[in-house]
N, C-alpha and C positions, 0 to 999 in steps of 0.2 A: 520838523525834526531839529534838535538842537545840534549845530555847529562850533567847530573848532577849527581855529585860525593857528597856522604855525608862524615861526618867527622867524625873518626872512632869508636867516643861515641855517636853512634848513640841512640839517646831517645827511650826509653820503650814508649811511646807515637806512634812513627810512626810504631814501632815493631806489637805495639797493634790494628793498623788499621786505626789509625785517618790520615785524609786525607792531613792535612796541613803539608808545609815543612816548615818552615822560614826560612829566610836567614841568619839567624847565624848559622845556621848546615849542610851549602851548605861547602864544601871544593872546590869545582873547577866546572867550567860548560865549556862545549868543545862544541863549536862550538857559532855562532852569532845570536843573536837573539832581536828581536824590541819586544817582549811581544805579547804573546796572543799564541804561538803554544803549539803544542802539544810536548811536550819531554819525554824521559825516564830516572828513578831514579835508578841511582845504588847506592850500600855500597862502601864504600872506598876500600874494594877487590872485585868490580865489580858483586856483585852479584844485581840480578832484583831485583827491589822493586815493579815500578810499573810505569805507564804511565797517565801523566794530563797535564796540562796547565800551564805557568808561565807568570812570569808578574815578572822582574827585578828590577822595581820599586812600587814593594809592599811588606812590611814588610813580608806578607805571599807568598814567591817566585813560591810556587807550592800548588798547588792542585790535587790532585789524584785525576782520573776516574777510572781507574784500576787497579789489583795488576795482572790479568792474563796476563803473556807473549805476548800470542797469540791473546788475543783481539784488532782488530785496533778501533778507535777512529775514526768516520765518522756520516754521516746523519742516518744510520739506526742502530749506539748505540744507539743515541738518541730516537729514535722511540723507541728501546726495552724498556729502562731504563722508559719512560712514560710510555708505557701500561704497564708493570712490575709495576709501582706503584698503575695505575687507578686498575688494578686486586686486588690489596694488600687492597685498599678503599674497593673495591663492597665485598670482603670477611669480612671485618669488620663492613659491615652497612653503610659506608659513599658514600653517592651516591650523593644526591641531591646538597648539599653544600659539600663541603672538601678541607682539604688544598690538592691538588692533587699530588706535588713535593715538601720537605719540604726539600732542599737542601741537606746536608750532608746524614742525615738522608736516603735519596730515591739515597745517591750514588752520585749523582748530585750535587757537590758544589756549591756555589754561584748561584743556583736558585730556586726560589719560583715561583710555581704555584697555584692561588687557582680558585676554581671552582664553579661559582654562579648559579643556575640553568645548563645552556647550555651557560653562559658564562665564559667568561676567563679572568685571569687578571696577569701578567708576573711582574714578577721584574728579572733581571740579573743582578747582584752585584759585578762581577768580570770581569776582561778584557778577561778572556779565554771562559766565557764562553757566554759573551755578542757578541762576535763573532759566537760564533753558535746560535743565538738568529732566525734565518732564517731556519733551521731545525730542530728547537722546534716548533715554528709555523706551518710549515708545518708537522709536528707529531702531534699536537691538531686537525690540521685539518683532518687529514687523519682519527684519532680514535674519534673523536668526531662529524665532520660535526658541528662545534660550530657556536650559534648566534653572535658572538663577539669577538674579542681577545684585549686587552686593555694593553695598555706596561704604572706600575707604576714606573717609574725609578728615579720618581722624589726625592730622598735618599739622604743625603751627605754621607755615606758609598762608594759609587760609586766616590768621586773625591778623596778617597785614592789610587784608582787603577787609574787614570788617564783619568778618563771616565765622559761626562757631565751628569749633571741629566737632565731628558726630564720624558715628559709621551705623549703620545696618542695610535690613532689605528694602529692594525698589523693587520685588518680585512677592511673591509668595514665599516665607519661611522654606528655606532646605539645610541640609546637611553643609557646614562650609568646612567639613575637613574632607578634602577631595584628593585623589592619585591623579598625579596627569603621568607620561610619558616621556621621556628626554633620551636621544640617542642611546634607544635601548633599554635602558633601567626606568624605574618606577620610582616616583619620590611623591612623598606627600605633602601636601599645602595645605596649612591652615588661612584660608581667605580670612576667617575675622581677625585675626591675630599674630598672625605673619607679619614679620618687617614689610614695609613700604603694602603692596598690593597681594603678599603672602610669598611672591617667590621671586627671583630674581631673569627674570626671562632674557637680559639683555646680554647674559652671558652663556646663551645656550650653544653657540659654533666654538666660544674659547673654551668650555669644558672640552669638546673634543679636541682640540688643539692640543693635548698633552698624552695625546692616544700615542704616540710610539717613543717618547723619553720618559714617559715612567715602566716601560717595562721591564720586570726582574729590578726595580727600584725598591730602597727605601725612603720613604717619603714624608715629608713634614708640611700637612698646613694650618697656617695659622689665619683666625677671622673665619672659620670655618663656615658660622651661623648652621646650615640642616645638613652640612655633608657632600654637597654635590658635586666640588671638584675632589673631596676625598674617595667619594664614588665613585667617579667617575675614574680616577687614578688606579682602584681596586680592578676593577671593569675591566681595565687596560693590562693587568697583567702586572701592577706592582706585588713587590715582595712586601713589603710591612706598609704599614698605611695609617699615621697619626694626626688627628685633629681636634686644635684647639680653639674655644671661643669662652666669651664669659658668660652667656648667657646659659643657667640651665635649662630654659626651654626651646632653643637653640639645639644644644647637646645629646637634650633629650628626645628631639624630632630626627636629629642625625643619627641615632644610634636605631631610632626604629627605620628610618630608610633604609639601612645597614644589613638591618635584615630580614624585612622585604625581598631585597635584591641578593640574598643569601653571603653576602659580601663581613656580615659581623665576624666572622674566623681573622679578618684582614684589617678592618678597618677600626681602631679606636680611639673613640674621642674623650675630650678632660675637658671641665667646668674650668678653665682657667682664663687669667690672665695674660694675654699673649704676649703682650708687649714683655711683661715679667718672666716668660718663659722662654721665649726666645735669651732674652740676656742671661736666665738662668743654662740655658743648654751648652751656651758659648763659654760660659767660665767652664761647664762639665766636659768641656774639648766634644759634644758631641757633634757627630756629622751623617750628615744626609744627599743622598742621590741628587733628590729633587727634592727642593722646597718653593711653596705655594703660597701668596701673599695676596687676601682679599680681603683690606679693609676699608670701611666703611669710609663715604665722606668725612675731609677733616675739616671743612671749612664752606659756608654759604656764603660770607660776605667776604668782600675783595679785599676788609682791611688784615684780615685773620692770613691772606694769603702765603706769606712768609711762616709764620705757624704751623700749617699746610705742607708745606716745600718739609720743613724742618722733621714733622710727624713722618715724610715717605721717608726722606733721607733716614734718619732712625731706622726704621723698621725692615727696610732693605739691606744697608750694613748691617745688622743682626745678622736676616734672613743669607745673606752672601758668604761673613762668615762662617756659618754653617754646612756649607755646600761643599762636599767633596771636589778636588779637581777634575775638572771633564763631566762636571754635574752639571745643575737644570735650575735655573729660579724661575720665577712663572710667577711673575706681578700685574699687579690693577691698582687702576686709580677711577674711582668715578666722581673727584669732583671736578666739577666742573669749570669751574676760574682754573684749575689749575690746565693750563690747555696743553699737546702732546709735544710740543718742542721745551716745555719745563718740565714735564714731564721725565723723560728722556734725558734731560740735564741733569736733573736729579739722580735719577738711578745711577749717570758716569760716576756722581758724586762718592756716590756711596761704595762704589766699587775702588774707586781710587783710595779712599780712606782705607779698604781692606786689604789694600795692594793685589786683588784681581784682575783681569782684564773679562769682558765681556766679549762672547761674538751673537750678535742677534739671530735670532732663528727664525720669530714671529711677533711681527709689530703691528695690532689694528684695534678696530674700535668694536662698539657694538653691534651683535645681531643685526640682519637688514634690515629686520622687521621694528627698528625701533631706528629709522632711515635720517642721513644729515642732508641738511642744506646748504650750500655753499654758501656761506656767507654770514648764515647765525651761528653764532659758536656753541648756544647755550643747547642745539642737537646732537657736538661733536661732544660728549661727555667721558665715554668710558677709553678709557688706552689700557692695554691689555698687552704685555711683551713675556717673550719667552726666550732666553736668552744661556748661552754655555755658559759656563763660568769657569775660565781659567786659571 
């Protein structure tokens, strides 16, 4: 088996558990290797560290599976490491929908499983572990007898490892425009075509989170994508219920959630520009109960991060301006550099520029089912605050 030797300031980092090696703290690797096997990590005086995958042309050279000696690396890790996670859900309540594999987090580097009903939907993000992508498959199948298995790999994350982006089935052809269920309402998922894995599951306890301050509200969200916290807002007993995004099929999927859930009388959404709307609302002196702020990642690399900062700052002074006194903003950020004590600086910022004051109401991250580990930040991703606005 081909080895890797670290370099002998080895980081508090990999000490700590996190599973990444990068290749500036490789000192030497013995033996040949095309990427994608399985190898072992030693310290520069040969002590085990642990055994994963590498990939020589990726900034990230290894990925840990394991730190035990004696564990091999085969078809029925895999099987353990998924029902090991699916058990970790059904004890937490996450059965129906869940993120089922949330990569680092469930042990499993570089892969995401989530789980729609009794369907399935794969991303493998890395060259080690997209090679075992044929006995993760047959591990859903085996624990679940699933309607479906659907590979989203369509990512440009994937051509850092040298891997093309694709999507289709790892099943038998079905239907991937599927209804799951969310605190009550019915929303539809397009699995092939859907953002990221078709629907956002990591924000399924903060849609309820807005259950008793938008009631007899008027409401404004913006970044809406299919509707769900607009729905969810409707659901609750607001008075008026508007949402915006740029995508028309986006819009177009919110307006049929809408009414499915009989909720279209309350709820309408606009093909729009949000950023340009919110600025447009503000010159119109218009105001809102509550307003609702879910935009997309601003930034994957660390140098963009000020960029990042600058895009929340924006769009929260819009969204604050707008907020009647003794009203509601109700923000997210899921990227991830930007972590929850900048996060929360941010938002002071932008409050202070409206001359607001904030009092918090509800500050947390994501779903349990998409769970952190003390220590990798790159699990602690979504911040999610719900805040007065005075």
């Amino acid at each position: 088996m081909v080895s890797v030797l670290l370099k002998s300031n080895i980081r508090s980092r990999i000490r700590d558990g996190h599973p990444w090696i990068f290749s500036s703290e490789v000192e030497l690797i013995r033996g040949d290797c095309a990427g994608g096997e399985i190898i072992e990590v030693y310290t520069h005086n040969k002590k085990f560290v642990g055994r994963g995958y590498i990939n020589p042309k990726s900034q990230i050279i290894v990925r840990l599976l394991t730190r035990e000696e004696n564990e091999t690396i085969d078809d029925g890790f895999f099987f353990n490491k998924i029902r090991k996670a699916w058990e970790y859900r059904k004890k937490i309540g996450y059965t129906e929908n869940c993120r089922l594999v949330f990569g680092e987090a469930d042990f499993l580097p570089g892969l995401i499983i989530d789980k729609f009903n009794n369907y399935f939907v794969i991303q493998t993000l890395a060259l080690g572990m997209d090679l075992w992508k044929p006995a993760i498959v047959n591990a859903i199948k085996e624990i679940f007898s699933p309607s479906g298995i659907y590979e989203r790999n369509d990512v440009p994350v994937r051509e850092l490892e040298g891997l093309p982006q694709q999507k289709g089935f790892l099943s038998d052809p079905f239907d991937t425009n599927i209804v799951i269920h969310e605190n009550g309402l019915q929303f539809h998922v397009d699995l092939e075509n859907g953002q990221k894995t078709g629907y956002f599951l990591d924000q399924h306890d903060n849609r309820r989170a807005v259950r008793h301050i938008v009631e007899n509200a008027d409401v404004l969200g913006a970044f809406s994508y299919t509707g769900s916290f607009e729905i969810h807002a409707a659901h609750y007993g607001a008075k008026s219920v508007k949402g915006l995004d740029v995508s028309e099929a986006a819009i177009a999927m919110a307006r049929k959630n809408a009414k499915t859930n009989n909720l279209d009388t309350l709820c309408k959404f606009d093909a729009v520009n949000a950023f340009d709307m919110l600025k447009q609302f503000e010159k119109e002196k218009m105001r809102y109960d509550v307003v609702m702020l879910d935009p997309p990642a601003f930034t994957k690399s660390r140098e963009n991060i000020q960029n990042a900062v600058r895009g929340y700052k924006e769009i929260n002074l819009r969204g604050i301006k707008l907020i009647k006194k003794g009203g509601f903003l109700v923000t997210s950020s899921c990227t991830n550099l930007v972590q929850p004590d900048l996060f929360l600086e941010t938002i002071d910022m932008a409050a202070k520029d409206a001359k607001r004051k904030l009092r918090q109401v509800v500050f947390q991250s994501q779903s349990p089912d998409h769970p952190v580990i003390r220590k990798l930040e790159n699990t602690n991703y979504l911040k999610f605050l719900v805040a007065e606005v005075l």
